[in-house]
C-alpha positions as CSV (number, residue, x, y, z in Angstrom):
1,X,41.8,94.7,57.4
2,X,42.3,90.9,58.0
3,X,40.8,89.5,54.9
4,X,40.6,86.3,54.2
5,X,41.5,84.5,50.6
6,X,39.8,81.4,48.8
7,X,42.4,79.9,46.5
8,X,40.4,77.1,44.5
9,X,41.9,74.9,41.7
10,X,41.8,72.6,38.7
11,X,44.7,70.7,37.8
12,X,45.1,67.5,35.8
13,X,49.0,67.3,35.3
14,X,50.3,70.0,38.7
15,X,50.8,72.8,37.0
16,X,47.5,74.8,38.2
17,X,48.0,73.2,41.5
18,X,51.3,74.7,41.4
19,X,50.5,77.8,40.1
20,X,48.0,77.8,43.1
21,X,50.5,77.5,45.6
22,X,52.7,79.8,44.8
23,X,49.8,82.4,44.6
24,X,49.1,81.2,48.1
25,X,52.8,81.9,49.2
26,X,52.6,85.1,47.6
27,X,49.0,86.2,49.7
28,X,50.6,84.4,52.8
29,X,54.4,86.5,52.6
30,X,52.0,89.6,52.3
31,X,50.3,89.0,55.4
32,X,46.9,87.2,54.2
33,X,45.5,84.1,55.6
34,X,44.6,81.8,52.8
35,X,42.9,78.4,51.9
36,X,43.8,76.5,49.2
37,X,41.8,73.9,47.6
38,X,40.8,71.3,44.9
39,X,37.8,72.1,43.1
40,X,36.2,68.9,44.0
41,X,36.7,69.7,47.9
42,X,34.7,73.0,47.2
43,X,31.0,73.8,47.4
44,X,30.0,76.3,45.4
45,X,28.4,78.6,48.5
46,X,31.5,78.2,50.2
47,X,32.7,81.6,47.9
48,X,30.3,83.1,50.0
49,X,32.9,83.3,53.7
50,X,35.8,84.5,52.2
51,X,36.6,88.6,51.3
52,X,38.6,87.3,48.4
53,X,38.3,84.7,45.9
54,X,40.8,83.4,43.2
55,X,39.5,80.5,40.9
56,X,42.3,78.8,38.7
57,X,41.9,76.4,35.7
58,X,43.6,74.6,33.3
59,X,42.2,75.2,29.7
60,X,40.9,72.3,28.1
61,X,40.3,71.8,24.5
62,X,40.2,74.9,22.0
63,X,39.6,77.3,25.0
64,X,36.8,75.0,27.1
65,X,36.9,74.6,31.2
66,X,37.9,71.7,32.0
67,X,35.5,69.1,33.2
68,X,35.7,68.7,36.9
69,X,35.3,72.4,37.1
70,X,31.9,72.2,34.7
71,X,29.2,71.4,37.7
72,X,30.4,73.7,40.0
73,X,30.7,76.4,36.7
74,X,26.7,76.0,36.3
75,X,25.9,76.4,39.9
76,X,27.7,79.9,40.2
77,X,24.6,81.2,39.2
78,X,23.1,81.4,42.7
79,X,25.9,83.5,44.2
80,X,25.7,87.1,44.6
81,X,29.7,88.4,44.7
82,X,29.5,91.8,45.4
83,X,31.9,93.3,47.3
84,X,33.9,90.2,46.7
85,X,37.3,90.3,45.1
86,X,38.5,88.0,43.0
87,X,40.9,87.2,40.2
88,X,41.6,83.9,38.1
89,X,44.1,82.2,37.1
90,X,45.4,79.1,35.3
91,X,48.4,77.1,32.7
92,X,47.6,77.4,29.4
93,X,48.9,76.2,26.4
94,X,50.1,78.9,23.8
95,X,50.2,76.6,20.8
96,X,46.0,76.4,20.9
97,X,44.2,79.6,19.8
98,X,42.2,80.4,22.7
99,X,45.6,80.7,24.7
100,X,43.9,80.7,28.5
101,X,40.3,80.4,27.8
102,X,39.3,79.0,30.9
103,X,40.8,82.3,32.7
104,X,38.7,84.4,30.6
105,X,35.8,82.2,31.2
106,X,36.4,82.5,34.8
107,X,37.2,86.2,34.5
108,X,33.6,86.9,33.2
109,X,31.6,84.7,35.2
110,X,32.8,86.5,37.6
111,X,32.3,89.7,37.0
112,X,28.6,88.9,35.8
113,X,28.4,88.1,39.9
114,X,29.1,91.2,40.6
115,X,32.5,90.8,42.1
116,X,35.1,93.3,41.8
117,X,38.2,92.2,39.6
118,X,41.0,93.1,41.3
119,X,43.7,91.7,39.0
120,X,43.7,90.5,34.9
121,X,43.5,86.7,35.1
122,X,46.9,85.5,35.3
123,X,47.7,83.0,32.2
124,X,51.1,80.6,32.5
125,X,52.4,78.9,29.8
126,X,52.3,75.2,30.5
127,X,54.4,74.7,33.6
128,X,56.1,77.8,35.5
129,X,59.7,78.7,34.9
130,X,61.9,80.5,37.0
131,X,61.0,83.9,35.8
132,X,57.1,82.8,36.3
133,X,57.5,81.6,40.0
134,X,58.4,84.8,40.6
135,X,55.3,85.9,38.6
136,X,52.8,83.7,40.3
137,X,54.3,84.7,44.1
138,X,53.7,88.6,43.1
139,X,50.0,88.1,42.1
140,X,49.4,86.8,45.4
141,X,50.6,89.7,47.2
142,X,49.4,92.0,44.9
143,X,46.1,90.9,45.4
144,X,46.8,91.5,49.3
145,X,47.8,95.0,49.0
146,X,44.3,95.8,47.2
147,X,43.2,95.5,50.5
């Protein structure tokens, strides 16, 4: 199957826009076509025309999305996901107690749509190292192989 993959993004400092890119190398080595973008490039029904779906945040706060993802947050409500697959992602910050609570967030908004989770939300500490890169790049095409 030729799926197609949505990669869509916070980022306030690069390193969820980085995180997103290396996912997108990962889905792209594996043979998937994939889109990339900025949450503020992204309408909410445009979840709808892809067969695979990755949303990726930074955690704000004590555990909170951050704010440019709020408004398009509220109008997942409308969207019926199923048979979608879909994972999150973001950089977190391990020194705050809700280590990665926008992924979790993410996570369970979208499994209240009814999309199938096809990967645990992938949580990087702050910027990625070496070892993480590597990380990030294998998510990707694990997420292709699902297929």
């Amino acid at each position: 199957m030729n799926a197609t993959y949505l990669i869509v993004y916070a980022s306030m400092t690069g390193n969820t826009e980085e995180i997103a890119n290396l996912i997108g190398s990962g889905i792209q080595e594996a043979g998937g076509t994939v889109l990339i973008k900025d949450i503020l490039e992204v309408d909410v029904t445009d979840l709808q025309n892809y067969d695979c779906i990755l949303l990726g945040a930074y955690t704000w706060g004590d555990g909170d999305l951050p704010d440019e993802f709020l408004d398009f947050y509220d109008e997942m409500y409308q969207l019926n996901l199923s048979g979608k697959r879909v994972a999150a992602f973001g950089s977190c910050d391990s020194s705050y107690e809700h280590h990665g609570g926008a992924v979790d967030i993410l996570t369970e908004k979208l499994a209240e749509l009814g999309a199938d989770l096809v990967h645990d939300g992938l949580k990087i500490d702050l910027s990625p190292n070496t070892a993480e890169k590597e990380e990030c790049m294998k998510f990707g095409q694990t997420i292709v192989e699902k297929f």
